[in-house]
BAFIPA-521111 format. One line per field, with one value per residue (C-alpha): residue number from 0; residue in one letter; x, y, z. Coordinates in pm, 1 decimal. Example, Ala and Ser with C-alpha at 12.3 -4.5 7.8 and 13.67 -1.06 7.14 Angstrom:
k c(0;1);
r c(A;S);
c1 c(1230.0;1367.0);
c2 c(-450.0;-106.0);
c3 c(780.0;714.0);
This chain:
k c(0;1;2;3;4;5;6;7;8;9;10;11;12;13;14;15;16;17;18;19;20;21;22;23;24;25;26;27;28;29;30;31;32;33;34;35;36;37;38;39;40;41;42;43;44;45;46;47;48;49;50;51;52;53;54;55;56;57;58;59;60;61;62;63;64;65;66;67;68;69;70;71;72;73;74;75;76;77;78;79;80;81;82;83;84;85;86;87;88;89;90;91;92;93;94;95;96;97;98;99;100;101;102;103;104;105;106;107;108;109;110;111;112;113;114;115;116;117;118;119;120;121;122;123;124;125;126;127;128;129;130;131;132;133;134;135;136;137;138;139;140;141;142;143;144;145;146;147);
r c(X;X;X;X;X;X;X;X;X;X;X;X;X;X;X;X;X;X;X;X;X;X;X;X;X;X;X;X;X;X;X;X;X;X;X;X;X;X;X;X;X;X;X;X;X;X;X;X;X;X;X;X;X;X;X;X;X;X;X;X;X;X;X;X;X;X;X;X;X;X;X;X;X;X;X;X;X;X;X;X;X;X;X;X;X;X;X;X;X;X;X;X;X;X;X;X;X;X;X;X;X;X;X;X;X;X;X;X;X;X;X;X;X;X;X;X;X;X;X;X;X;X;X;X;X;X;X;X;X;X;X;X;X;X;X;X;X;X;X;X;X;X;X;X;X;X;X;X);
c1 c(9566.3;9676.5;9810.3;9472.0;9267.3;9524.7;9461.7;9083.2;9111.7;9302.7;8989.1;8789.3;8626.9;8690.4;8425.1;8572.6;8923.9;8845.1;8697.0;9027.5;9210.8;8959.0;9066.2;9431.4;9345.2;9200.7;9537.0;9810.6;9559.7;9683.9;10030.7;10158.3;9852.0;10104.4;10425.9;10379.3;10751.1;10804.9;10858.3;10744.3;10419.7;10367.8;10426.7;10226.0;9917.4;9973.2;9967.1;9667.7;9484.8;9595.3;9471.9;9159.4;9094.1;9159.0;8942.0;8672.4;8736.1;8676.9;8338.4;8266.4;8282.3;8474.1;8409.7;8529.5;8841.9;8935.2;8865.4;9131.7;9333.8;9384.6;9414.2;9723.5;9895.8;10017.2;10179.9;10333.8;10469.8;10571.7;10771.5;10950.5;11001.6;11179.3;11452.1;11384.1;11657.9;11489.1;11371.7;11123.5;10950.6;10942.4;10773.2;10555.6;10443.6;10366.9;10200.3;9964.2;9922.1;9864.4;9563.3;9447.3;9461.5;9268.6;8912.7;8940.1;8869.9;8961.7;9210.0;9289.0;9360.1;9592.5;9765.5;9814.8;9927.0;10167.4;10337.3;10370.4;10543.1;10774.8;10905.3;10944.3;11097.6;11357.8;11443.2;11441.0;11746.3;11885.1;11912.7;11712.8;11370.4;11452.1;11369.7;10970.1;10907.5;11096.4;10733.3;10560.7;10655.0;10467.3;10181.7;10112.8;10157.5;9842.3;9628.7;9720.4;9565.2;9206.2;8955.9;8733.3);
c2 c(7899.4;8278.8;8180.7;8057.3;8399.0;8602.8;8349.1;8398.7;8845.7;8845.3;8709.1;8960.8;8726.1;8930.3;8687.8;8359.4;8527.2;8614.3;8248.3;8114.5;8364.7;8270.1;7891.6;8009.5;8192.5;7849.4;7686.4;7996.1;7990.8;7598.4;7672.3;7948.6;7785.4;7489.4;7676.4;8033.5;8109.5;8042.6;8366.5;8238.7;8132.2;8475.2;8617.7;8416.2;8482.5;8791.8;8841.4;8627.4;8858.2;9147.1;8953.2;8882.9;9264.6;9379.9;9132.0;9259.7;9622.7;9540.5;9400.2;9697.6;9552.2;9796.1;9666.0;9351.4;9460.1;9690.6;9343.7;9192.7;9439.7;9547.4;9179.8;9182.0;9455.2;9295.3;9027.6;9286.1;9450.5;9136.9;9028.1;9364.8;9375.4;9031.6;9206.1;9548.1;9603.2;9463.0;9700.7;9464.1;9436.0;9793.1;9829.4;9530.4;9782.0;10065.6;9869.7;9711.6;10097.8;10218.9;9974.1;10017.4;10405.8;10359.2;10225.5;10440.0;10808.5;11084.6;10996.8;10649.2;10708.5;11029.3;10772.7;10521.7;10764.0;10923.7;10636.2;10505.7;10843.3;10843.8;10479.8;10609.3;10919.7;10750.7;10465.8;10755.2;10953.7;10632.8;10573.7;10240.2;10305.6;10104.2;10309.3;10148.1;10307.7;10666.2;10837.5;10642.7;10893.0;11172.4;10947.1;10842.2;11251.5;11308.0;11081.1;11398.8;11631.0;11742.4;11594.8;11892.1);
c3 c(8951.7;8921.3;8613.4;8487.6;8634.4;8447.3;8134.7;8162.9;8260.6;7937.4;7763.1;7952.1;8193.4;8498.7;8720.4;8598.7;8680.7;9041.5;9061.9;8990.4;9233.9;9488.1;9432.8;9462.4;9755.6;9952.2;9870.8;9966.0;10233.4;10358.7;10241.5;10471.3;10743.1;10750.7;10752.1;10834.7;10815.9;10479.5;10339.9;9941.6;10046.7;10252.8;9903.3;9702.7;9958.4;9902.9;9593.5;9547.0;9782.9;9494.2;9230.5;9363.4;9522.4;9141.1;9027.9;9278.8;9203.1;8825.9;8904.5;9128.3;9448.9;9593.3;9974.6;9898.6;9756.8;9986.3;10264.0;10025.7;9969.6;10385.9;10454.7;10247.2;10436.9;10741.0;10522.9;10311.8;10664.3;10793.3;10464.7;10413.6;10894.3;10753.3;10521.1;10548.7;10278.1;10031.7;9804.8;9621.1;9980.6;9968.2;9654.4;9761.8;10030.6;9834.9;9575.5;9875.6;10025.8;9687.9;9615.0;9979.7;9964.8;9589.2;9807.7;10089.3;10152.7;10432.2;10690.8;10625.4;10214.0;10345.8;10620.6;10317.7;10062.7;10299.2;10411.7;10072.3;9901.0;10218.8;10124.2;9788.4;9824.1;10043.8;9773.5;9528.7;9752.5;9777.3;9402.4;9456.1;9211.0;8888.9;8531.6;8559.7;8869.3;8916.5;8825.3;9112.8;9389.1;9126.9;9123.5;9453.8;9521.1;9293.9;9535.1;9801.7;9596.2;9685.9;9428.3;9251.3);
């Protein structure tokens, strides 16, 4: 079903999009409900609850995306407490505080952002940030900034 919301964004039907990440949602939903432990499924609800809190954001429902979007976070926690080695989990993490960070204001965008550029600065010492993300760390730096 994510497949078919990405299918129908393309097209420029953002509402008919977040309909079919909402029906995706209802099954990741069962999925990890029946087998919380399975570490794919934790994924794949997660990522559905991205997809639909970009959808959201895209229609200008900002609440509801940032509900999606901070729903997501303890499963992104949980996946990278799992393997915290795995630098995919990391960037699953920053990409989850990133989005979070992007709806909220004062202290709780700062707590987001800050968390995020320290994951990233420490895969960046570690030589772990692959070519499509070594600008990130600038980026997410950017959202410190005080807006004029």
């Amino acid at each position: 079903m994510n497949k078919l919301g990405d299918a129908k964004l393309q097209t420029g039907d953002t509402r008919a999009a977040a309909a079919s990440y909402d029906e995706s949602l209802a099954i990741a939903r069962r999925l990890t409900k029946r087998n919380p432990a399975n570490a794919q499924w934790q994924w794949d609800l997660w990522f559905t609850l991205k997809k639909l809190g970009d959808a959201k954001l895209s229609l200008g429902d900002t609440g509801a995306a940032r509900g999606f979007y901070a729903e997501g976070l303890p499963i992104t926690r949980r996946l990278l407490a799992t393997d915290p080695g795995n630098v995919q989990r990391q960037t699953d993490l920053v990409i989850n505080l990133y989005q979070l960070a992007s709806v909220e204001e004062g202290s709780e965008r700062e707590r987001a952002v800050k968390e995020a550029l320290k994951i990233l600065e420490q895969l960046r010492n570690e030589n772990k940030l692959t070519p499509d993300k070594i600008g990130w760390p600038d980026l997410i730096r950017q959202m410190l900034a005080p807006k004029l």
